[in-house]
KEGU-882352 format. One record per residue (C-alpha): x, y, z; residue in three letters; residue number from 1. Coordinates in steps of 0.2 Angstrom, whole numbers, plus 5000, padded with zeros to 4 digits. Example, Ala and Ser with C-alpha at 12.3 -4.5 7.8 and 13.67 -1.06 7.14 Angstrom:
2
c1_c2_c3_resn_resi
5062_4978_5039_ALA_1
5068_4995_5036_SER_2
***
This chain:
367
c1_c2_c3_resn_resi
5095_4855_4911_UNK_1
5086_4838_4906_UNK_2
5087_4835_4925_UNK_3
5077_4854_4928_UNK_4
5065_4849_4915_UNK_5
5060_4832_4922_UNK_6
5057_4844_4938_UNK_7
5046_4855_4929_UNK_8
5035_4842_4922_UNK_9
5034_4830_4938_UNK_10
5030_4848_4948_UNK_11
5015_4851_4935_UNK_12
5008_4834_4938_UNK_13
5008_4834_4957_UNK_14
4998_4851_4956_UNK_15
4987_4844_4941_UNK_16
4984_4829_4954_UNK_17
4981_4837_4969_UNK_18
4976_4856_4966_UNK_19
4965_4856_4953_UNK_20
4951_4869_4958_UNK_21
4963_4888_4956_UNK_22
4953_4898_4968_UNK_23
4945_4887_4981_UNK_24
4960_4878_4990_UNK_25
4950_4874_5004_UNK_26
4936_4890_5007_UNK_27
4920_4890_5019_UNK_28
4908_4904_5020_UNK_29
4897_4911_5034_UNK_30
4884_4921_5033_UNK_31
4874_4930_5048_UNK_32
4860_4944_5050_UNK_33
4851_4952_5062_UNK_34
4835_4962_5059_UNK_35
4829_4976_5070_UNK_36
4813_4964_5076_UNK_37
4828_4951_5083_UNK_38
4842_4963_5087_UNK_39
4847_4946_5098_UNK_40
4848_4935_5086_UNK_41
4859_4930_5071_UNK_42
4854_4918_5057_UNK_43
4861_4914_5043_UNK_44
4873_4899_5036_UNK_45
4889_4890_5035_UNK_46
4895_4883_5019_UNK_47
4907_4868_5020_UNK_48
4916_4861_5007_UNK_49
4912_4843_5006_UNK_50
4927_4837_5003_UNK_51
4934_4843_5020_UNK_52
4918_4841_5030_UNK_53
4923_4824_5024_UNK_54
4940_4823_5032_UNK_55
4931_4824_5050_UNK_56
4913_4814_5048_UNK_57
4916_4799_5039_UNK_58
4900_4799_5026_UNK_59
4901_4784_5016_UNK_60
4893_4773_5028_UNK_61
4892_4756_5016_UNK_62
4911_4760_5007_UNK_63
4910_4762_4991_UNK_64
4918_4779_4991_UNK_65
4904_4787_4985_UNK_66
4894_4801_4994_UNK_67
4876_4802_4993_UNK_68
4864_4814_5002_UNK_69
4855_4802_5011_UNK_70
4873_4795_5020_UNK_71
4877_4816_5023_UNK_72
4859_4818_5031_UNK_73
4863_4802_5041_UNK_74
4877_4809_5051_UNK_75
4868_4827_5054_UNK_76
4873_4823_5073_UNK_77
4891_4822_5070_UNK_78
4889_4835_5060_UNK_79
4881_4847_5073_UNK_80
4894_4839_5085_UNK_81
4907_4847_5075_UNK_82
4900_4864_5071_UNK_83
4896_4866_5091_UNK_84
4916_4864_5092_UNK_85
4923_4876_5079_UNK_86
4912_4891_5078_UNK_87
4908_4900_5093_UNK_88
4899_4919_5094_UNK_89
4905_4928_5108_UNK_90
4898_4946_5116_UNK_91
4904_4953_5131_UNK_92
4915_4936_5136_UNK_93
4897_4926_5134_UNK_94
4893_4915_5120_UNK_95
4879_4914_5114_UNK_96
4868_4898_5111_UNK_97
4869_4891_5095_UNK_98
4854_4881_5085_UNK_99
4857_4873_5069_UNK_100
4841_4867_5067_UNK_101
4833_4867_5050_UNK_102
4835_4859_5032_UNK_103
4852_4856_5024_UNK_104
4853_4862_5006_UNK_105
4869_4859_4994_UNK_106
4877_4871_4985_UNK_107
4896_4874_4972_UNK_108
4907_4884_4974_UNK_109
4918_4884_4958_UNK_110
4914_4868_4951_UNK_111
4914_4861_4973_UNK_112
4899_4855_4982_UNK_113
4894_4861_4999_UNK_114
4882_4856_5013_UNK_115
4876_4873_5018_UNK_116
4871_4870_5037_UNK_117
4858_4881_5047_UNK_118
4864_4894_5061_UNK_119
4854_4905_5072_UNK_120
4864_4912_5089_UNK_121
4854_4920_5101_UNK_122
4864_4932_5109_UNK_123
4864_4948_5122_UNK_124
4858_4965_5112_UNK_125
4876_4973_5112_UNK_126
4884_4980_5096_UNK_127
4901_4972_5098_UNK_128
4904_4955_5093_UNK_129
4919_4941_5092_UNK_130
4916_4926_5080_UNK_131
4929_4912_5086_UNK_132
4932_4899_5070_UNK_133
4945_4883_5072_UNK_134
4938_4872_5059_UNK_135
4949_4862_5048_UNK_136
4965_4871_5053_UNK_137
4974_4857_5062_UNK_138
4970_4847_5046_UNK_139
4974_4862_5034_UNK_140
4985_4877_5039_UNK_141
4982_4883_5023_UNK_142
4960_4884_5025_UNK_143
4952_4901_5026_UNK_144
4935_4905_5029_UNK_145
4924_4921_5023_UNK_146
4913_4926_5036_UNK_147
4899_4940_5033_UNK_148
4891_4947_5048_UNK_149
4879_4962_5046_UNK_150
4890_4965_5029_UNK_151
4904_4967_5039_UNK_152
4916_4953_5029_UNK_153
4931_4946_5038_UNK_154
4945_4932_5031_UNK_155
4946_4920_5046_UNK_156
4963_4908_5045_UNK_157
4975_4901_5058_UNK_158
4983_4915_5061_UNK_159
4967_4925_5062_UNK_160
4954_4913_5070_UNK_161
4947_4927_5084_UNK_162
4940_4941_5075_UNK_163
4929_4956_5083_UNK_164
4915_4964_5072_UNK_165
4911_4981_5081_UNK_166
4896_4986_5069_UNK_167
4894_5004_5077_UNK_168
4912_5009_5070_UNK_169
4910_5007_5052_UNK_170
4922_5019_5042_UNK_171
4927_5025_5027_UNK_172
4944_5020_5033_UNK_173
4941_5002_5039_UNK_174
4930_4998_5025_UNK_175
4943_5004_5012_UNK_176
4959_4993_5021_UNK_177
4948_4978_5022_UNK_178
4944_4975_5006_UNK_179
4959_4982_4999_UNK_180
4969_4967_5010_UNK_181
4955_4957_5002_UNK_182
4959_4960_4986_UNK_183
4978_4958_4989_UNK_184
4973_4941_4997_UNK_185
4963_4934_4984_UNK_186
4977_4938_4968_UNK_187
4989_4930_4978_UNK_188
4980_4913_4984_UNK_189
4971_4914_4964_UNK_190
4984_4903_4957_UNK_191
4973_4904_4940_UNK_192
4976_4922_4939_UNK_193
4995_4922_4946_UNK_194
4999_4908_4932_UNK_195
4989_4918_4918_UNK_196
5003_4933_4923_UNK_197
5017_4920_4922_UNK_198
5015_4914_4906_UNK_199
5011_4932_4900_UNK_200
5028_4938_4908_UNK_201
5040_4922_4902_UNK_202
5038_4929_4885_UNK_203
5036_4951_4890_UNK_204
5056_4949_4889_UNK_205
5059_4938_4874_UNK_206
5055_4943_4856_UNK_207
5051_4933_4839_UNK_208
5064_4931_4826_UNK_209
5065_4920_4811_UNK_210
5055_4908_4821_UNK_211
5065_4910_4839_UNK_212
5063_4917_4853_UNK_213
5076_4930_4856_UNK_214
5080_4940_4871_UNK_215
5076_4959_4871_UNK_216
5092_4970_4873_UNK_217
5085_4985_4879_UNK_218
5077_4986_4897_UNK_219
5066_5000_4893_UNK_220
5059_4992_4879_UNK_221
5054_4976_4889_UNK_222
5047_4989_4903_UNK_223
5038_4996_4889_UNK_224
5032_4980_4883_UNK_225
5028_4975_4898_UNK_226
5018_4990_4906_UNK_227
5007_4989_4889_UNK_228
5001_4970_4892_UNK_229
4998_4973_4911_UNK_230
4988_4988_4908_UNK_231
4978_4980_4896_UNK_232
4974_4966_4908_UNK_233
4971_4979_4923_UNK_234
4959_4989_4913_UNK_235
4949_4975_4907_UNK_236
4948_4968_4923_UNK_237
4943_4982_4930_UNK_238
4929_4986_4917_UNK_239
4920_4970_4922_UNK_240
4923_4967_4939_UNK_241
4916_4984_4944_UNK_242
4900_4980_4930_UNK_243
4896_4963_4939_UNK_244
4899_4966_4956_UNK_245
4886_4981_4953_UNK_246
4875_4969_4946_UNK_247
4874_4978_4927_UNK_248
4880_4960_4919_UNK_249
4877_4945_4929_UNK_250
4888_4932_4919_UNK_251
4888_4910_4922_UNK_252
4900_4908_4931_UNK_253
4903_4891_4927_UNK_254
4908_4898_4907_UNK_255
4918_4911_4915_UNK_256
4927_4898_4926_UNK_257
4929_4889_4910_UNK_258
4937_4905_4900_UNK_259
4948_4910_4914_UNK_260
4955_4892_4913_UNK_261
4956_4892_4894_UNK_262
4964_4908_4894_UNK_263
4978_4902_4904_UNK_264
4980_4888_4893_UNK_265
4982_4898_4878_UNK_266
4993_4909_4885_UNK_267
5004_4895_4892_UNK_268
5002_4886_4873_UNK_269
5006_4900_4863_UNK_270
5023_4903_4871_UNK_271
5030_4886_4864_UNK_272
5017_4888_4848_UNK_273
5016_4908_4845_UNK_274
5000_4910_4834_UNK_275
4999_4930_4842_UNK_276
5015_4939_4847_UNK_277
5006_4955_4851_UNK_278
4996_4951_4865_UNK_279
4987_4968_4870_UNK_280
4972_4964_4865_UNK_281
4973_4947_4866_UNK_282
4976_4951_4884_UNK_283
4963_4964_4887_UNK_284
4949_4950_4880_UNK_285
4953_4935_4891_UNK_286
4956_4951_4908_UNK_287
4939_4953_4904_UNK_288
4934_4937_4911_UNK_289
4948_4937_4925_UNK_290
4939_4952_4930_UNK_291
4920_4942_4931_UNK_292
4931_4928_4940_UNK_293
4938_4943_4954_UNK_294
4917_4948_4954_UNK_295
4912_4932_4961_UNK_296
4924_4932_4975_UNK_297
4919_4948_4979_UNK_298
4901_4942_4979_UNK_299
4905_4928_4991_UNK_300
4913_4944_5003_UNK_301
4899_4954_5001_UNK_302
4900_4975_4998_UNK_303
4898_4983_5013_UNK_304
4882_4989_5016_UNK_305
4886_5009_5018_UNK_306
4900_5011_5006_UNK_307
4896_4999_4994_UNK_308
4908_5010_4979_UNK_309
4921_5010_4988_UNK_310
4922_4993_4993_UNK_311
4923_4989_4974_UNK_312
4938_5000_4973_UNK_313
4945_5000_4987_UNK_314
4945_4978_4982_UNK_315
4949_4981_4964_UNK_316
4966_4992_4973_UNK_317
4970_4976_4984_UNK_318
4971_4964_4967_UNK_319
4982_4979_4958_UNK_320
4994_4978_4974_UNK_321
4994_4961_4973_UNK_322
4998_4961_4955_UNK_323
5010_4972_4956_UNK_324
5021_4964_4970_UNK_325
5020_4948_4958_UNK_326
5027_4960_4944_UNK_327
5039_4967_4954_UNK_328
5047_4949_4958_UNK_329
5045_4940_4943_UNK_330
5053_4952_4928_UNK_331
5067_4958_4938_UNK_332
5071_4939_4936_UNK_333
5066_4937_4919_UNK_334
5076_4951_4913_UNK_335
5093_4944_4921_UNK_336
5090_4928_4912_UNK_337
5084_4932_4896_UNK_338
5100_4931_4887_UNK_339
5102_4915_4891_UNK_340
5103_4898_4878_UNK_341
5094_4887_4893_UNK_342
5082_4901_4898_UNK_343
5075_4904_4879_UNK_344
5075_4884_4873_UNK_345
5073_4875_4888_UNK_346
5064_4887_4906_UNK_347
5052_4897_4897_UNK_348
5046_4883_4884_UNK_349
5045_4868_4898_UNK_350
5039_4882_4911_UNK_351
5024_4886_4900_UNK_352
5020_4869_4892_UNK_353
5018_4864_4915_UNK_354
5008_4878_4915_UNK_355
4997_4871_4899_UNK_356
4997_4856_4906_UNK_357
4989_4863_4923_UNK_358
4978_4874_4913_UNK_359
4970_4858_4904_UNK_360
4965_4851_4919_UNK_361
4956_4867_4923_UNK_362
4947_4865_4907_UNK_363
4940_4849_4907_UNK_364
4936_4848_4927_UNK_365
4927_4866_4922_UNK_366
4918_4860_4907_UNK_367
***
């Protein structure tokens, strides 16, 4: 069991070390438009993470690993060589010409800094078009990119890296399972979130008595237990991303990085130090902000233009589903275990203090 637990902590520095930011693994974002005065053109942006961009131009022209704008402005041609080679707009087995002429800006996602690099395709006037997108994948199986076209939003990856936009076939029905696989994909690659649910759950089968943690003897009770602290952090969640994505509160989202980190962290902590043992409305607080946190991805998507509504419910389903399927896996184990010497002195107490220890980098990278 000493053996397990060096594991657990050695596993909690490697992803301290190495995956610090919870939502932005490794994220680009396009965004095109067309207007009814250039039906034939599409302008808009790509936003590149800087740390990958870096991983295929070499930046630091006088090495001393430091970035500064005027050695990212020096190597706009490389830059440009490298967009011409990984996004391509298609209609009609033509591409279009690409232009990415214009001035760069930076921008941060989550705490990140981006180059945001001009686009504008001239294309054929046809409804129908395929966005083809390889950048960073033989680096990176793992990258994604969120491409907005018309407000038709799409998740490119490896798997996916040809996608059609057809713009005159917009549905109820396509617009409702796009964002609900959205939401299903954010909740499972939002490792904040997942690790909030954990720590919540390591304890949902254990109960406080004379200072120890005891497991729960009947199932239904731990079901019960259970349904209560997740439905308190699905309604909360719910409340505000709905409220934010339809802009009635328009929250920092740096502080609301921050609270979803902290509240991981105190979730995590609390487990080995109980200070609350009911944690319903404890939960529904921190869901609260885990819901301003799903708001912002789902800003970064974009609501469809026609069915704005249900894009915030249909998403708001997709992170449910994708909670639920974490549930489903998760206390089924817990329950089986709970009995268990190890499980109450050593697993769930070293389980949430690598959590803790995760959470702690959020914070102060967040801060």
């Amino acid at each position: 069991m000493k053996t397990f637990c060096v594991f657990i902590l050695t596993l909690a520095t490697s992803l301290v070390a190495t995956n610090s930011f919870a939502h932005q693994l490794s994220t680009g974002y396009i965004t095109l438009n067309n207007t009814a005065a250039s039906q034939n053109q599409y302008s808009g942006q790509w936003q590149v993470n800087i740390t990958d961009l870096e991983q295929v131009v070499a930046f630091d022209i006088n090495n001393d690993k430091q970035i500064t704008w005027a050695e990212i402005k020096a190597k706009r041609s490389s830059i440009n060589s490298f967009v011409y080679a990984n996004l391509q707009l298609v209609q009609q087995q033509q591409a279009c010409t690409l232009s990415t002429q214009g001035a760069y800006q930076l921008d941060s996602h989550f705490n990140q800094p981006y180059l945001v690099i001009p686009l504008l395709f001239s294309c054929a006037d046809q409804t129908e078009t395929s966005l083809h997108y390889s950048a960073f994948f033989n680096t990176d199986g793992n990258h994604k990119a969120i491409v907005n076209i018309n407000n038709l939003s799409r998740v490119f990856s490896a798997a996916n890296a040809k996608q059609t936009f057809n713009f005159s076939q917009s549905s109820y029905l396509s617009t409702f399972n796009q964002y609900v696989y959205q939401g299903i994909l954010h909740i499972w690659i939002g490792i904040d979130h997942i690790l909030f649910l954990i720590a919540l759950l390591l304890t949902c089968v254990l109960t406080r008595t004379e200072k120890q943690w005891q497991g729960i003897s009947s199932k239904k009770q731990i079901i019960k237990h259970t349904a209560w602290i997740v439905t308190a952090f699905t309604l909360a969640h719910s409340i505000t991303l709905t409220t934010t994505a339809m802009n009635l509160v328009s929250p920092n989202s740096r502080w609301v990085e921050l609270g979803i980190a902290l509240s991981v962290l105190f979730a995590a902590l609390n487990n080995v130090w109980p200070l609350v043992l009911r944690l319903g409305w404890v939960t529904f607080a921190f869901g609260l902000l885990h819901g301003m946190g799903f708001a912002s991805v789902l800003g970064e998507l974009g609501l469809s233009s026609d069915y704005q509504l249900l894009s915030i419910v249909a998403f708001n389903l997709g992170v449910e589903i994708g909670q639920l399927s974490i549930l489903l896996i998760a206390l089924p184990v817990l329950i089986s275990i709970r009995g268990y010497q190890w499980y109450k002195k050593w697993l769930m107490p070293v389980g949430s203090f690598a959590i803790a220890l995760i959470a702690l980098q959020w914070s102060i990278e967040r801060f």
